[in-house]
C-alpha positions in Angstrom: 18.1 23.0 -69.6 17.1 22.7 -73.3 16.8 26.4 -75.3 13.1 25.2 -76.4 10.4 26.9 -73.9 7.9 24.0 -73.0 4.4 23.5 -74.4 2.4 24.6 -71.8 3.3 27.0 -68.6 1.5 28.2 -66.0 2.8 31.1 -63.3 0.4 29.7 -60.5 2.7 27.4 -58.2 -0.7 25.0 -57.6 -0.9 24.3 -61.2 0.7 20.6 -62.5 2.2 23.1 -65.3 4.3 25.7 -63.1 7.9 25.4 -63.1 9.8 28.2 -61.4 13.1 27.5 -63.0 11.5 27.8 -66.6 10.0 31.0 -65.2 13.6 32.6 -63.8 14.7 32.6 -67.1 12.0 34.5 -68.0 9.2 33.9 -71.2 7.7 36.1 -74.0 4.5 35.5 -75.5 3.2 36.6 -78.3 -1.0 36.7 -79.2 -2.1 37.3 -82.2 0.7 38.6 -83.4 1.2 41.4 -80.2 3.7 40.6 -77.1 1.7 39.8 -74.1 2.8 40.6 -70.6 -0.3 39.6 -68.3 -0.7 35.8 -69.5 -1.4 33.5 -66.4 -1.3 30.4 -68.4 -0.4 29.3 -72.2 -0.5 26.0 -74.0 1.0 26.6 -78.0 -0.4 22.9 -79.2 -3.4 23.7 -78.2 -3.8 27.6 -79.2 -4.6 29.4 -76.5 -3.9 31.4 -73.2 -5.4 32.4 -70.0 -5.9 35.9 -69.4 -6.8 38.1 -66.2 -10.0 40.0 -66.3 -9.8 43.2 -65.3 -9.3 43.6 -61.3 -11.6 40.6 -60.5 -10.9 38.1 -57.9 -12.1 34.4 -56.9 -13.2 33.2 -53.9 -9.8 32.1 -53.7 -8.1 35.3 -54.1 -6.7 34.7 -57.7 -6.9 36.6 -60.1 -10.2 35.9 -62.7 -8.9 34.7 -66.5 -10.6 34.3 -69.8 -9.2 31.7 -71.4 -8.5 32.9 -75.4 -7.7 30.7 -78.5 -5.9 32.4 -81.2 -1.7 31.8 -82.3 0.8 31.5 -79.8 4.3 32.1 -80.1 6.7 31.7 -77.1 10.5 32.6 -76.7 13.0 32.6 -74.0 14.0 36.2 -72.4 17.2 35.1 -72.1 18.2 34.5 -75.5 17.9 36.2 -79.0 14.7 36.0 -80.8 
């Protein structure tokens, strides 16, 4: 498995961009220069990342996001920053 996180992640298992073995290892993500814990879904090429609003579901039970543009910087858990 390569040390280099991919471009664009997702932690829903119906999204084309979910991989659960990236996600075991475990990813930091950091917004605007501050470490984000809640992110649904990043993409660094293209600047931006989902976020959950408040308490708020779908019809489909997920939770609602806001998708944000702004600098993103990702990192492996697993390894030294």
């Amino acid at each position: 498995m390569s040390n280099t996180p991919p471009d664009r992640l997702s932690i829903n298992p119906r999204s084309p961009f979910f991989d659960e073995a990236v996600l075991e290892r475990g990813i930091g993500v950091r917004f605007k220069g501050i470490e984000r814990t809640n992110v649904e879904e990043y993409c660094i090429s293209e600047g931006w990342v989902r976020l959950p609003v408040g308490k708020s579901l779908d019809r489909h039970g997920n939770a609602m996001t806001l998708k944000t543009s702004g600098e993103v910087e990702v990192w492996f858990l697993d390894q030294e920053k």
